[in-house]
C-alpha positions in Angstrom: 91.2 130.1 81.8 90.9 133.7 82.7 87.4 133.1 83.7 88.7 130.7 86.2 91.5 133.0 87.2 89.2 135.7 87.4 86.8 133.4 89.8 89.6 132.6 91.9 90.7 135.9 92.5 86.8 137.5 93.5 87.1 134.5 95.9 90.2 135.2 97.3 88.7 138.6 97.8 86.0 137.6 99.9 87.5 135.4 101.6 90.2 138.0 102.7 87.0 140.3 103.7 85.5 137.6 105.8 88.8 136.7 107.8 89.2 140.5 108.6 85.6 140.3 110.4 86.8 140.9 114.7 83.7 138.9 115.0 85.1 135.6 113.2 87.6 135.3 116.0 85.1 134.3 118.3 84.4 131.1 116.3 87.7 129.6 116.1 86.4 126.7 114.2 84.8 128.5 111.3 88.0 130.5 111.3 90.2 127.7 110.6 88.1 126.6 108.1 87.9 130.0 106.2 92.0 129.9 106.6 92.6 127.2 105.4 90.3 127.7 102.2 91.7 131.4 101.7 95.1 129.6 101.5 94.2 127.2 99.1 92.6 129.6 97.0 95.5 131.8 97.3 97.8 128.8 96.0 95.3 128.4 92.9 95.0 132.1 92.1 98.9 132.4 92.5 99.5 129.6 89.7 96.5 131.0 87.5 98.2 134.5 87.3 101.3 132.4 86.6 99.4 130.5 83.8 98.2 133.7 82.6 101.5 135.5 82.2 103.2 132.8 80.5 100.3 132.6 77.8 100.7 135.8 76.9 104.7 135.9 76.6 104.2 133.1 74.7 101.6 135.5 72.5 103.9 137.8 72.2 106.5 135.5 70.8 104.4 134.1 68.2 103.4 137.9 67.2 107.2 138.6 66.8 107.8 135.8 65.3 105.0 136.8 62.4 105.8 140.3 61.9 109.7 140.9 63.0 112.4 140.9 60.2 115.7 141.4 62.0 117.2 137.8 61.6 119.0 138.4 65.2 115.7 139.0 66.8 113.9 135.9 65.1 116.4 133.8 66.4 115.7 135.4 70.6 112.4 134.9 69.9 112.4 131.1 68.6 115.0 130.2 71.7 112.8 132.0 73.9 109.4 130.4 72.8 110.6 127.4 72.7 111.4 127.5 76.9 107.8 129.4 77.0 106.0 126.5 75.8 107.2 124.0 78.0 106.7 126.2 81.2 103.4 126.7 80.0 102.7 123.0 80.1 103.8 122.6 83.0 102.1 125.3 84.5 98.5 124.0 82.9 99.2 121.1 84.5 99.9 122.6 87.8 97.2 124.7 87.6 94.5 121.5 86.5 95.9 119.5 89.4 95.2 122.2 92.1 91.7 123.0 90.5 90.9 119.6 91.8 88.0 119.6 93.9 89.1 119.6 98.0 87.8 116.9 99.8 86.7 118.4 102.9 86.9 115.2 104.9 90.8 115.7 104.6 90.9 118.1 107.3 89.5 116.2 109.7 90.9 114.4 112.8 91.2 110.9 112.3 90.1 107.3 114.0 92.7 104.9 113.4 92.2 101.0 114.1 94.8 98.3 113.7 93.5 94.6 113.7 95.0 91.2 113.8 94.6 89.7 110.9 95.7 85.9 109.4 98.7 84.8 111.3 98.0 84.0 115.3 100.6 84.7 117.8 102.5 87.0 115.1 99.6 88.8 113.7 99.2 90.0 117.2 102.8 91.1 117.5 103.3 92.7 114.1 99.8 94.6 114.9 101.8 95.9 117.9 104.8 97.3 115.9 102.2 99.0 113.3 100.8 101.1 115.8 103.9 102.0 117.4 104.8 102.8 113.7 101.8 105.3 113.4 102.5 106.8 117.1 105.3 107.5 115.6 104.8 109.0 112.5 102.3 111.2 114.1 104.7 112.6 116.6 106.9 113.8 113.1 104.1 115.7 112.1 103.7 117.2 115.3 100.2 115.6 116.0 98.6 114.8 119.0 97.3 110.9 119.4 94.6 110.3 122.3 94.4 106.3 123.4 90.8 104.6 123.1 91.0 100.9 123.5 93.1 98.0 123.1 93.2 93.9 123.6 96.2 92.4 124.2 96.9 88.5 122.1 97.5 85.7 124.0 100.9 85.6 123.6 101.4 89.6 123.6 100.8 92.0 121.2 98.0 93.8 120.4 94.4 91.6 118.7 92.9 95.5 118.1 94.0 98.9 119.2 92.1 102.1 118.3 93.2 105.8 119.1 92.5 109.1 117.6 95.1 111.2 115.7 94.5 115.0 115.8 95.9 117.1 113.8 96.0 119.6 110.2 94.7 116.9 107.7 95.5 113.8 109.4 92.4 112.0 108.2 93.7 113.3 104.7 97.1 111.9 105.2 96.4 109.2 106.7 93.0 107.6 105.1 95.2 105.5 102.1 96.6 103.4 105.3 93.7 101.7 105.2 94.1 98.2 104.0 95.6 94.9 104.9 99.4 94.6 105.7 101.3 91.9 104.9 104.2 90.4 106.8 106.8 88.3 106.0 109.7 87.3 108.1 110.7 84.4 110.6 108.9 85.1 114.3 110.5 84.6 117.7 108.5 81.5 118.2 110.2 79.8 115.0 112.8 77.3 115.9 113.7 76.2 112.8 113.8 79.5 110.8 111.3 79.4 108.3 109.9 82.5 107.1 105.6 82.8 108.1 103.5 85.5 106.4 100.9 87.1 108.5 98.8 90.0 107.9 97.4 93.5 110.1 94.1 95.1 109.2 94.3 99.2 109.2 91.3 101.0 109.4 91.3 104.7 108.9 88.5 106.6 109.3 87.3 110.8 109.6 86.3 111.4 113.4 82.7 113.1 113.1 81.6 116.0 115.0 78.1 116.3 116.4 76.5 118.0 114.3 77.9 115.5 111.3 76.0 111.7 112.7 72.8 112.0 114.7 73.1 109.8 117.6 69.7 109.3 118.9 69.2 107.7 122.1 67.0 105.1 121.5 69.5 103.1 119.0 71.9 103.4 121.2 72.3 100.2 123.7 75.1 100.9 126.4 76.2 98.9 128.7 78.6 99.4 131.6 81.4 96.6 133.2 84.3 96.3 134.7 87.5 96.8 132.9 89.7 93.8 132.1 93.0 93.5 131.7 96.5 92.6 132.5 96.5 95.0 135.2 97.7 99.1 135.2 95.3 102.3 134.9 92.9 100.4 133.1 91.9 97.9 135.5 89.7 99.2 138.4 87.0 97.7 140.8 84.3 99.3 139.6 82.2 99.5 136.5 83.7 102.0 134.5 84.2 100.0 131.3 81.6 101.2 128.5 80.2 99.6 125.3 78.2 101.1 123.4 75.9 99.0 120.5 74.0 101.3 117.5 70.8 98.7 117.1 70.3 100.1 113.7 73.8 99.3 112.1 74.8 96.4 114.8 78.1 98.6 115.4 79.5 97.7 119.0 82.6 99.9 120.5 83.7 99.7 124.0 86.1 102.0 125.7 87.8 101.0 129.1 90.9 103.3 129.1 89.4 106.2 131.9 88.6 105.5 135.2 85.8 107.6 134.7 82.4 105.9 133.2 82.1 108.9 131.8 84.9 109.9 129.7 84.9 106.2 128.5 81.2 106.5 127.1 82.0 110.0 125.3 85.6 108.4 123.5 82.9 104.9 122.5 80.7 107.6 121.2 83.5 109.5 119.6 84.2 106.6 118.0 81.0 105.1 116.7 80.4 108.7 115.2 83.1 108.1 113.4 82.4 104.8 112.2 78.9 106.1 110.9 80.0 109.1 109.5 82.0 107.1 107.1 79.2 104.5 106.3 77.6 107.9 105.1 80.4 109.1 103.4 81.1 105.5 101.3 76.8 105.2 100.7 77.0 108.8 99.0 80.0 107.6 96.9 78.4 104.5 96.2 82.3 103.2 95.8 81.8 100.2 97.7 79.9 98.2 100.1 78.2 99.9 103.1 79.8 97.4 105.8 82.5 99.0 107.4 84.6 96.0 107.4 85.0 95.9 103.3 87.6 99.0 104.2 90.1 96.3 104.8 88.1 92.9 103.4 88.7 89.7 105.3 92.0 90.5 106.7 93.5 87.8 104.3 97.1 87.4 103.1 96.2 87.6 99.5 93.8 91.3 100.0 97.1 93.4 100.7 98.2 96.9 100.1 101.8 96.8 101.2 104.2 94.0 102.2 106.9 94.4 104.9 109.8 91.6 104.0 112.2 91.6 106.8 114.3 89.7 105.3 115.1 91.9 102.6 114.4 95.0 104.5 111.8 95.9 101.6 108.7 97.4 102.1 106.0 97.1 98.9 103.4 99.3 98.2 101.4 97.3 95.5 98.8 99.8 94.8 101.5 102.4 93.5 104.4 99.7 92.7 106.4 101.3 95.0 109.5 99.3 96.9 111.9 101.2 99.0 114.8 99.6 101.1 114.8 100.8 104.2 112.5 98.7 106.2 113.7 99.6 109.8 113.2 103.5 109.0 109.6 102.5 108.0 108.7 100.8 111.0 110.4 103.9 112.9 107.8 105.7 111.4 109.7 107.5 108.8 106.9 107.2 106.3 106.9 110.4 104.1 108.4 108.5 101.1 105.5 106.5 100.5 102.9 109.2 102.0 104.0 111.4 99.3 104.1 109.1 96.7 100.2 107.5 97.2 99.4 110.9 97.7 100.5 112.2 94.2 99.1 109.0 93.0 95.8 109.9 94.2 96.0 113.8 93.0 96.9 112.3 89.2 93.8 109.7 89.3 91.7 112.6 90.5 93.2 114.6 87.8 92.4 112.2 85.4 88.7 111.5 86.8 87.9 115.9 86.2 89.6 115.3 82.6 86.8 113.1 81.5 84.1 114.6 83.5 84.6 117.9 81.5 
């Protein structure tokens, strides 16, 4: 371990050189990047020198312990060692779980999509509410969210909304949203009470820069049409509307949001990076299936991550086992409880996947 610390520490040193370069300030983008590593560096090497220092009181103890005779002193050390051990183990662990490789994806922006799924009418609706839940949850972490696209359901609601989310490590927060949500409660078109389950589709993925997807414009097919809607600042008379097909992949996006052609071809685009930047990322992982749509499978009842049962105001995460009781906070975005807990979920699995690799 004190080859580790000892790494930690020569890279918090260059790193510290690096940021005290004038000339980084001119690239604001490598600059945050070189922060936010320093810090987590800093967060290892703190913990390290914390794992050091209890390994050798603990040293010191067990030297006592072997070589003092003084029956009052024996006794210090045995009461002391004792505490010594167990903030050593907890401080290896510590240590192990922030020696987990970064994923650098986590600090990027985010694309998020929210489907219809099974249901009709109240898929629509419910896929409605989950965005507004996101919207919301984003403004708590003081993020910024930027509109793309949306089409209403026959009977309100939302069939498919996409926006961005910008912000530190939203992708990273967000990216185990991804999945099907379940529904269950009795909807405003039920006259005779019964309770109907219907199901949302959340898609989460990293927004890509230019430099990260390749965008060449002979697989690109765009098209340009007039926006369609129920009226408001995204209905115009002329052809603004832009979608935008990758030939290769078959990927289609449209944006009709702007007035401008323009800005509605450069948010499609922003959004088809994104949706091939994280064909790349899945093909490199080799986790699953290179069509975009096995993020959230079929959007049937049965493939779900987390149920929302109003009638019990229970939310269920099934992937962690997780049930909390306060469904209306939930849907007001209040969604730290469970954010925290898939997110310590995922840092012990990835714990557990370095254990066996070394």
């Amino acid at each position: 371990m004190k080859d580790v610390v000892a790494r930690l520490r020569k890279r918090y040193e260059e790193l510290g050189a690096r940021l005290g370069d004038p000339g980084l300030l001119r690239n604001q983008k490598e600059y945050r990047q070189l922060a936010r590593e320093h810090a987590r560096v800093e967060e290892r090497l703190r913990l390290g020198e914390r794992f050091l220092d209890l390994e050798r009181r603990v040293a010191e103890d067990r030297e006592l312990l072997a070589t003092e005779k003084d029956p009052e002193l024996l006794e210090l050390a045995r009461e002391e060692l004792a505490g010594l051990k167990d903030q050593l183990e907890e401080a290896r662990t510590s240590l192990e779980e922030a020696l987990v490789p970064h994923d650098p994806n986590d600090d990027r922006d985010a694309i998020l999509e929210v489907r219809a799924g099974t249901g009709g009418d109240e898929a629509a609706l419910f896929a409605e509410e989950i965005c507004r839940m996101y919207l919301r949850f984003a403004e708590s972490r003081g993020w910024r969210t930027e509109f793309i696209d949306a089409t209403e359901g026959a009977a309100g609601g939302l069939k498919e909304v996409i926006y961005a989310v910008r912000g530190e490590g939203a992708f990273g927060v967000l990216r185990l949203e991804s999945g099907v949500h379940r529904v269950q409660r009795v909807p405003v078109t039920e006259s005779q009470g019964r309770i109907h389950t219907s199901a949302v589709t959340v898609a989460v993925l990293p927004e890509a820069q230019d430099v990260d997807v390749e965008l060449k414009p002979e697989d690109l097919r765009i098209d340009v049409f007039r926006s369609q809607g129920p009226g408001g600042q995204s209905v115009n008379t002329t052809d603004s509307a832009v979608r935008v097909t990758h030939l290769p992949t078959g990927l289609v996006v449209k944006c009709q949001d702007e007035k401008s052609q323009h800005k509605n071809k450069a948010k499609a685009l922003a959004v088809l990076r994104a949706r091939l930047l994280e064909l790349a990322i899945r093909e490199q992982e080799e986790a699953i299936s290179a069509d975009r749509r096995a993020q959230v499978g079929s959007g049937d009842r049965s493939a779900k991550i987390r149920t929302y049962n109003f009638p019990q105001s229970r939310v269920t995460d099934h992937r962690i086992g997780l049930t909390v009781h306060n469904l209306d906070a939930i849907m007001s975005g209040e969604l730290d409880e469970i954010v925290a807990a898939l997110q310590a979920h995922r840092r012990e699995q990835a714990l557990a996947a370095s254990r066996d690799a070394s």
